[in-house]
N, C-alpha and C positions, 0 to 999 in steps of 0.2 A: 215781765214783772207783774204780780198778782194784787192785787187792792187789799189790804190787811187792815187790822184793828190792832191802834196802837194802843199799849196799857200804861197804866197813870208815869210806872217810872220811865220810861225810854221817853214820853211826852214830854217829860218835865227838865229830863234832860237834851233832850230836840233843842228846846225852848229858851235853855240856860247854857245851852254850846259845851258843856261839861267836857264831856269826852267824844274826840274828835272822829273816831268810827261811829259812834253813834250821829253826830252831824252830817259825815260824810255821805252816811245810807240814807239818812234823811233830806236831804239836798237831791241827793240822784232821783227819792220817794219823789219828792215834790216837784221835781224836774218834769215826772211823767203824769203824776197826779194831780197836781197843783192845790193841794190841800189833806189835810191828813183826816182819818177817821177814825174819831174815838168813841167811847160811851157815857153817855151820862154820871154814872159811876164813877168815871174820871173828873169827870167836871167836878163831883161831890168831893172826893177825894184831895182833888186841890185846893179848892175852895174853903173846905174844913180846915185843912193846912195853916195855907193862909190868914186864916178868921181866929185861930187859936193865936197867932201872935200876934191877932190885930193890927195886920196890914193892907187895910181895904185898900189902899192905892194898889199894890201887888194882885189883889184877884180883879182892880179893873184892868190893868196891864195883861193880866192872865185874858182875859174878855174880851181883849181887841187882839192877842197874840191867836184868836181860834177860831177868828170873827169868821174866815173861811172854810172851817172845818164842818167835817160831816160828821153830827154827831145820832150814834145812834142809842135810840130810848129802850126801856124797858117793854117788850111786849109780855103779853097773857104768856106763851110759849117758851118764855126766853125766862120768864118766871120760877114757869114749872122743873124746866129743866133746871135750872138751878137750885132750886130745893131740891131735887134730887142727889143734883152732885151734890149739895152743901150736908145731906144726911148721909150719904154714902162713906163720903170723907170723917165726919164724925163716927159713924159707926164702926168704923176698921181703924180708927182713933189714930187719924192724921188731917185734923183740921187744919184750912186754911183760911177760913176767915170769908163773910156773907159775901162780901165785899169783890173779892176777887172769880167768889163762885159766879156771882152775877155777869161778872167779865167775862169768864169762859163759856158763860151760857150763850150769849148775846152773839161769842167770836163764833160756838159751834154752828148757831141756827143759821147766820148770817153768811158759815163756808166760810168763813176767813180765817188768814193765819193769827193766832197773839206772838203781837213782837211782845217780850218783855225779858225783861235781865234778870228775871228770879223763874230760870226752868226748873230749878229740882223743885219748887213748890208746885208750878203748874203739872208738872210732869207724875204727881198722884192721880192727877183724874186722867191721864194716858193710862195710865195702870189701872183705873179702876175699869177701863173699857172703851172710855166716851173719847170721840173722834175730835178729839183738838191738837189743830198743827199749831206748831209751837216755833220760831225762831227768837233767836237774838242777836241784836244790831250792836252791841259791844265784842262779839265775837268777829 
């Protein structure tokens, strides 16, 4: 088993036991790992969530549910290539949003796979060239 970058939804379902392939992969994750790794981006993502229906008790519970999580930040490179894919993706007029591009930059520079349950979004920037493996833990 490989070290992966998890994306905001499979985390957020990890976290909330939703659906139980997704627990189950992530239980075996964490069996070997003992913590999962996400992105910053994630953290924003939730946290905006959260802060929109005004439930600070929920992003402190979010806070101590990642307290051992590896998260990984925006670098200079992780940047770039992002803007890249995020103009690439608008120019062949199939955006998906800064947000996610930032994701895939971070999972490509970093070698990791993105777990996430929305592949045909990510699966534009496979198409447009750029080296992101992609799995999903609801399959």
């Amino acid at each position: 088993m490989d070290k992966v970058l998890l994306d905001t939804d499979i985390l957020s379902e990890s976290l909330k036991r939703i659906d139980q392939r997704v627990v189950s992969r992530a239980t075996v994750y964490l069996g070997v790992f003992g913590h999962y790794t996400i992105s910053t981006i994630t953290v924003l993502e939730i946290v905006k969530g959260w802060h929109k229906r005004q439930r600070e008790d929920r992003i402190q519970e979010f806070f101590t549910q990642i307290a051992a999580a590896e998260v990984l930040t925006l670098q200079l490179s992780d940047a770039e290539l992002a803007g890249r894919i995020y103009a690439d993706l608008e120019r062949t007029g199939q955006p998906i949003g800064l947000a996610d591009s930032i994701i895939a930059a971070i999972a490509i520079q970093n070698n990791l796979t993105l777990i996430t349950g929305n592949l045909p979004h990510y699966q534009r920037i496979q198409t447009l060239g750029y080296n992101l493996k992609l799995d999903n833990w609801r399959i």
